[in-house]
C-alpha positions as CSV (number, residue, x, y, z in Angstrom):
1,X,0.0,0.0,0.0
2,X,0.9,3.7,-0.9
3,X,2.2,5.2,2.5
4,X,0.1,8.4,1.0
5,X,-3.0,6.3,1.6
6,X,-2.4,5.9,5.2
7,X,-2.6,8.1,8.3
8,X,1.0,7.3,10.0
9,X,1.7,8.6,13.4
10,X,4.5,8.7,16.2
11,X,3.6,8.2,19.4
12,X,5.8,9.3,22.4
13,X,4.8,8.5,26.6
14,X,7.2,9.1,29.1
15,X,4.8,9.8,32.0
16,X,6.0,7.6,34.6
17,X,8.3,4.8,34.4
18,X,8.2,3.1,31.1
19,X,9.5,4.9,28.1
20,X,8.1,4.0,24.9
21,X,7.4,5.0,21.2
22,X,5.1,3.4,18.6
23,X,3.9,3.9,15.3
24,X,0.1,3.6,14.5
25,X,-1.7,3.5,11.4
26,X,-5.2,5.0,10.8
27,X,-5.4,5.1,14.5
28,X,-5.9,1.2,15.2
29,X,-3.3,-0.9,13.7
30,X,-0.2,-0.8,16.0
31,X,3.0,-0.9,13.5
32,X,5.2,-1.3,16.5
33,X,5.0,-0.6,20.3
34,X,9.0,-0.3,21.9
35,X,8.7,-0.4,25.8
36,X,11.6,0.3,28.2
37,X,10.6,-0.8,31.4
38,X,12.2,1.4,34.8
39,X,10.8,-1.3,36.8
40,X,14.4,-3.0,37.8
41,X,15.0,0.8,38.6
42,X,12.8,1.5,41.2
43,X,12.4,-1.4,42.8
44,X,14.5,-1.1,45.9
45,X,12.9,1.8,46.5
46,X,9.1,0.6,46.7
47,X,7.8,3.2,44.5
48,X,9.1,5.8,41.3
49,X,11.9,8.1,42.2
50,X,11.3,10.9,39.7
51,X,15.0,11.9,39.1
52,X,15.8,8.2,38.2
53,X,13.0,8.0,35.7
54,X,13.5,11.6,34.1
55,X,17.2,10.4,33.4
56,X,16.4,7.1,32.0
57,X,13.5,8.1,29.7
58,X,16.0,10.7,28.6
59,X,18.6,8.0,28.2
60,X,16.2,6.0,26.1
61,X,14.1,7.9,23.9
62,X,15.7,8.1,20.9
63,X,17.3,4.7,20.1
64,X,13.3,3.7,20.9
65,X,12.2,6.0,18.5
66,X,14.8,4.7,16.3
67,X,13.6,1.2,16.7
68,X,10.2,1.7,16.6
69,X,10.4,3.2,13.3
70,X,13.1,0.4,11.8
71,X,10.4,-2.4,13.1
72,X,7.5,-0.5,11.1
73,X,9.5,0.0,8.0
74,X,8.4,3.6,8.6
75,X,11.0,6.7,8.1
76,X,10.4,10.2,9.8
77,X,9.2,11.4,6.3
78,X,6.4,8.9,6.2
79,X,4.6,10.4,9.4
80,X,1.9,12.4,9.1
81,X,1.6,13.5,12.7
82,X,3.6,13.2,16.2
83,X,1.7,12.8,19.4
84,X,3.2,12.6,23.0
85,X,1.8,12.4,26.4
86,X,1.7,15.8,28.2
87,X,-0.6,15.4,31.4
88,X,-0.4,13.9,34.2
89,X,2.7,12.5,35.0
90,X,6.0,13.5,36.9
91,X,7.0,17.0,35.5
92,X,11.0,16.1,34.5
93,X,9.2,12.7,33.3
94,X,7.1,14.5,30.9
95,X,9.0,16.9,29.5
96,X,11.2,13.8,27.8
97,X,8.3,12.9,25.3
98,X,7.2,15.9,24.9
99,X,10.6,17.9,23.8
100,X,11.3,14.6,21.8
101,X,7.6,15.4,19.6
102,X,8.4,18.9,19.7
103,X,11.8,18.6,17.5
104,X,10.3,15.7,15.3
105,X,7.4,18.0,14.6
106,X,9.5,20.6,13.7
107,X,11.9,19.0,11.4
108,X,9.7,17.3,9.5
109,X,6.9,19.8,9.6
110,X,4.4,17.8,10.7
111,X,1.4,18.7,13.6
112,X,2.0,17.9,17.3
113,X,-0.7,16.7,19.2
114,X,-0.4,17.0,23.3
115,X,-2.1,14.1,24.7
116,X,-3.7,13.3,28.1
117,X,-2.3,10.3,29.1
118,X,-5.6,9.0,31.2
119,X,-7.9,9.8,27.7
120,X,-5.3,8.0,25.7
121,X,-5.5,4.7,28.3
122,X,-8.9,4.6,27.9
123,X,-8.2,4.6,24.1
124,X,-6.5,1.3,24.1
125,X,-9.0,-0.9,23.3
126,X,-9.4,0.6,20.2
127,X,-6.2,-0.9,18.8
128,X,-7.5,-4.0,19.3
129,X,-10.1,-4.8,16.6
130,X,-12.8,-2.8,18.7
131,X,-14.4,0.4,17.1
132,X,-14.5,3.5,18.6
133,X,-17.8,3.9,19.8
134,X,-19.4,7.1,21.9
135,X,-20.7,7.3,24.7
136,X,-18.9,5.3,27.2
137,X,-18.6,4.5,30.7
138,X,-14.6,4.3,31.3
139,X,-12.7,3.5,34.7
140,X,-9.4,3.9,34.8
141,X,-7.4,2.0,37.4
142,X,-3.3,2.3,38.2
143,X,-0.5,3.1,41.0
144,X,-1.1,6.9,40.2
145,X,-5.1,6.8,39.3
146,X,-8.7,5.4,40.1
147,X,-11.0,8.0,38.5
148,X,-14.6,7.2,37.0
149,X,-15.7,9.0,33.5
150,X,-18.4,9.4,31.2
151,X,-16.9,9.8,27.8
152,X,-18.9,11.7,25.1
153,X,-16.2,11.3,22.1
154,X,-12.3,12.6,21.9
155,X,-11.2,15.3,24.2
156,X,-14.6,15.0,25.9
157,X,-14.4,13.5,29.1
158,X,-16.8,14.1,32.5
159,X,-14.8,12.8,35.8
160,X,-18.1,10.9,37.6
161,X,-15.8,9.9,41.1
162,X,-12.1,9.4,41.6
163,X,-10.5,8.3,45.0
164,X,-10.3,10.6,48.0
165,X,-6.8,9.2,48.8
166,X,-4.7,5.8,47.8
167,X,-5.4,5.0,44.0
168,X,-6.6,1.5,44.1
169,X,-2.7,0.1,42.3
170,X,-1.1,2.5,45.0
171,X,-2.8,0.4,47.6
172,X,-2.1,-3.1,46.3
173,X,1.8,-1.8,46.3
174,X,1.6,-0.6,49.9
175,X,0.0,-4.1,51.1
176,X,2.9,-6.2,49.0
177,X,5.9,-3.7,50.9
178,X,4.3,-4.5,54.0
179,X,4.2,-7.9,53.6
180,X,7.5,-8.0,52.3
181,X,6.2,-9.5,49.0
182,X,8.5,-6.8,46.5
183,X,7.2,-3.9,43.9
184,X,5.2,-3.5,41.9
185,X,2.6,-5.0,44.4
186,X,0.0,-5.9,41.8
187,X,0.8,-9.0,39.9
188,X,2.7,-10.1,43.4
189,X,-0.6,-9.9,45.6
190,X,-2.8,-11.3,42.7
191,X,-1.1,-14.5,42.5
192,X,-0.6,-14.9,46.7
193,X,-4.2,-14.1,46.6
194,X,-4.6,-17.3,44.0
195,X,-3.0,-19.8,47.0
196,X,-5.6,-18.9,49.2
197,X,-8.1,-22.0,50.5
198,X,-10.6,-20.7,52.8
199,X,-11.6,-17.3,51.5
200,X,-12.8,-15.9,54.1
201,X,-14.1,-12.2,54.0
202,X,-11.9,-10.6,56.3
203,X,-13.1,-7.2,55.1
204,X,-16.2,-5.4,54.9
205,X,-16.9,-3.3,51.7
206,X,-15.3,-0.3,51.1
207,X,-18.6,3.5,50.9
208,X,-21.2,1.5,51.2
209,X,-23.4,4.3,49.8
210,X,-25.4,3.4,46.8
211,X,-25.1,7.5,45.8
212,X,-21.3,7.9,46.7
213,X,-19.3,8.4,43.5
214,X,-16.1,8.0,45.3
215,X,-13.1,5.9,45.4
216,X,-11.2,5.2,48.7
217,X,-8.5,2.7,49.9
218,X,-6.4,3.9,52.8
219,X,-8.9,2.6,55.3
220,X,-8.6,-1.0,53.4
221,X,-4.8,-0.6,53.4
222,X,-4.7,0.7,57.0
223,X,-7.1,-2.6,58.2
224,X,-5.1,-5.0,56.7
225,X,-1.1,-3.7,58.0
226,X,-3.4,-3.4,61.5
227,X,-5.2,-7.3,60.8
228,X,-1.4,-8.3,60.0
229,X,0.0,-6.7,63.2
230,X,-2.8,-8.2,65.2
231,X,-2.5,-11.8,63.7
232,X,1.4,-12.6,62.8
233,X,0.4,-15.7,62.7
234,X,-2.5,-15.6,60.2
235,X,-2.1,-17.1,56.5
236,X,-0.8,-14.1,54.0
237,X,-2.6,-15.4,51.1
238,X,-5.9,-15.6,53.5
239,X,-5.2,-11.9,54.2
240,X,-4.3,-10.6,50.6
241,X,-7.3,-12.6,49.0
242,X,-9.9,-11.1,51.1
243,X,-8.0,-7.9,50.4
244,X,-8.2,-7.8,46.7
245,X,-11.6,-8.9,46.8
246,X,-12.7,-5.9,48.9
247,X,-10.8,-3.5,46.5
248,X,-12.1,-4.8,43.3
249,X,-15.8,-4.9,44.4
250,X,-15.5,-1.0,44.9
251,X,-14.5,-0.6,41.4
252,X,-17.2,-3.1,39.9
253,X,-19.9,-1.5,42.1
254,X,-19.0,2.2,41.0
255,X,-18.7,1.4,37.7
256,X,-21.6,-0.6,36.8
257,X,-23.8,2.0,39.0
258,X,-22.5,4.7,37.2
259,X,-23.5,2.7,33.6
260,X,-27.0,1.3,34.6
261,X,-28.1,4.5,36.2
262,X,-27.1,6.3,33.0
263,X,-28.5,3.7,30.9
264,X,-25.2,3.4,29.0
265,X,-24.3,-0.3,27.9
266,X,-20.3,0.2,27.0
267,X,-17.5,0.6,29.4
268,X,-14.3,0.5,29.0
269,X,-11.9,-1.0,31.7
270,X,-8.2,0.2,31.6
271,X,-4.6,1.0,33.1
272,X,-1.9,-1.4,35.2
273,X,-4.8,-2.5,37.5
274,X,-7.0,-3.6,34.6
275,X,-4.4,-6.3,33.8
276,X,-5.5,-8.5,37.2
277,X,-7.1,-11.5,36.3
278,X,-9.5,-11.6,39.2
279,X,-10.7,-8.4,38.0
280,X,-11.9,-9.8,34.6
281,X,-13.6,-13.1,36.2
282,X,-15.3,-10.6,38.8
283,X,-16.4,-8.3,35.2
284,X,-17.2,-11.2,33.3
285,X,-19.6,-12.5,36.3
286,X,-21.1,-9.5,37.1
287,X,-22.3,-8.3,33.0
288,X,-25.2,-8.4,32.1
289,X,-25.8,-9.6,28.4
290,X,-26.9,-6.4,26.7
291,X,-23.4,-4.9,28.2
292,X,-20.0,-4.8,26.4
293,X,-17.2,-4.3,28.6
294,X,-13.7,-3.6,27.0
295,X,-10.6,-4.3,28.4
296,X,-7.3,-4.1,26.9
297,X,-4.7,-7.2,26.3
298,X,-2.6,-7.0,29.5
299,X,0.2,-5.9,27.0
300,X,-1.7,-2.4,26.3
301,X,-2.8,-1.9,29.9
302,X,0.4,-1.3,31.3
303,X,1.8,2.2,30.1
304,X,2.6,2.4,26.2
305,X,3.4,5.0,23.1
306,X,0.6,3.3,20.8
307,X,-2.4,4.5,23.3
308,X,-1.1,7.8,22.8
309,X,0.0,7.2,18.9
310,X,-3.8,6.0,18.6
311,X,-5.9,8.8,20.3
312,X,-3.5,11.5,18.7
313,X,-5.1,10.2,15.4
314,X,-8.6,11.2,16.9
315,X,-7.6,14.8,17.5
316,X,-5.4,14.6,14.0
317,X,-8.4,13.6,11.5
318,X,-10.7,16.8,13.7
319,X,-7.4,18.9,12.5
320,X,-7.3,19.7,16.4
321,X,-3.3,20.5,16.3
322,X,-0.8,21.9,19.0
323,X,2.1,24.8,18.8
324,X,5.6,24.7,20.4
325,X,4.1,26.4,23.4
326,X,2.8,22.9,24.4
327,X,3.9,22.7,28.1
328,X,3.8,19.9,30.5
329,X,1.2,18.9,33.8
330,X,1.4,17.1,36.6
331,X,-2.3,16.9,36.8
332,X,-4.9,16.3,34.0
């Protein structure tokens, strides 16, 4: 095919702690998706230390860029637009993407699009065979984020409830350092959780109100390091199982609340969080058959340049460009 007949676009997302670039084409066939992962990084640390990341996304970049483009077959004068993540994130973090799109925009003269990194998340199912599709219920769930929108079309998003403290990812991390389980605490707690026999319910549910929008998990994590303190001798896996349950109920109850009250039958699951597998067998139970709940490959829930490659070509096709004033945000 003629490259002329195709929408080609760079995407750039340095946000946090993965560095990565990606070429999309027409805004749902990934052409290649190069990850660098800090996670070996911060590790010892239980969490992101900013100045490591901002120097390792700066040490990165451009030999991803470079093979992101050599596994596409693309060359910088194929691309017809450059998108990178701008808010939220960690400021120093940030500004690596964005300066990156700034100078490819300029040399080759083609538009930079500024991209919010949560819109672009909830984008990723879209690059898997799925149609974009408006309106939407979307929750997105990570270490940084656990916010609940209603999503009219690109650029269009109404926050419905996000958490009044821990994000739901930050909690699962602080209950795998406690234990002494590692970082991140995710994937670690879901598969303790898995070795657990008797299942009890150690923990009630988390806003009980049927009207409360809101998210909140530092009462969860503070009962469980207190339940651990009071019971040394109590089975881990016990503890963590009855844990995640109580954390993933709260987003299954906001989120399907928030679609049937609305009457709107899509939602869209997505961020680090989204990859947990009990997650998706407590989804899959819980829909109803005239719902259609998307989630993304665990691959694409993590974060990743094609999300951001893919909802720049949203804002590229509406013309909706940005100028070399494009700054950076640590909030959305």
């Amino acid at each position: 095919m003629n490259q002329s007949e195709r929408v080609i676009g760079l995407g750039l997302e340095s946000s946090c702690d993965e560095t990565s670039a990606a070429v999309v084409i027409d805004g749902k066939t990934i052409a290649s998706n190069k990850i660098f992962s800090q996670m070996d990084l911060h590790s010892e640390y239980y969490g992101v230390v900013p100045e490591i990341a901002s120097r390792a996304h700066l040490e990165k970049i451009n030999s991803l860029i470079e093979m992101s483009l050599d596994e596409s077959g693309i060359a910088f004068s194929d691309l017809n637009y450059v998108g990178a993540t701008n808010r939220p994130g960690l400021i120093g973090s940030l500004l690596i993407a964005v300066q990156s799109a700034k100078a490819i925009s300029f040399a080759m003269n083609i538009p930079l699009i500024g991209v919010n990194h949560l819109e672009a998340h909830l984008y990723a199912p879209f690059l898997e065979g799925n149609e974009p599709d408006y309106p939407y219920i979307g929750l997105l769930i990570s270490g940084g984020n656990t916010a609940l929108y209603h999503i009219d079309g690109p650029g269009k998003m109404k926050l419905i409830g996000k958490t009044v403290d821990d994000a739901v990812g930050e909690a699962f991390d602080k209950v795998s350092k406690f234990i002494g389980l590692g970082y991140p605490g995710g994937p670690l707690v879901e598969n303790l959780a898995k070795k657990a026999k008797l299942k009890k319910n150690i923990f009630p549910k988390i806003l009980s109100d049927p009207d409360d929008t809101r998210f909140s998990y530092s009462g969860l994590k503070t009962a469980v390091i207190n339940y651990i303190r009071n019971n040394p001798e109590y089975d881990k896996s016990e503890i963590v199982y009855s844990f995640q349950e109580s954390a993933l109920e709260l987003l299954l109850r906001r989120m399907f609340t928030a679609a049937r009250k609305s009457g709107i039958k899509r939602m869209i699951v997505a961020g680090g969080v989204a990859a947990n597998g009990r997650l998706r067998e407590l989804i899959k139970s819980e829909k109803r058959v005239d719902e259609e709940i998307l989630i993304p490959s665990p691959k694409l829930c993590t974060d990743n340049a094609a999300m951001i490659a893919g909802i720049s070509y949203q804002y590229y096709i509406q013309k909706n460009f940005d100028s070399f004033t494009l700054d950076v945000n640590s909030k959305v």
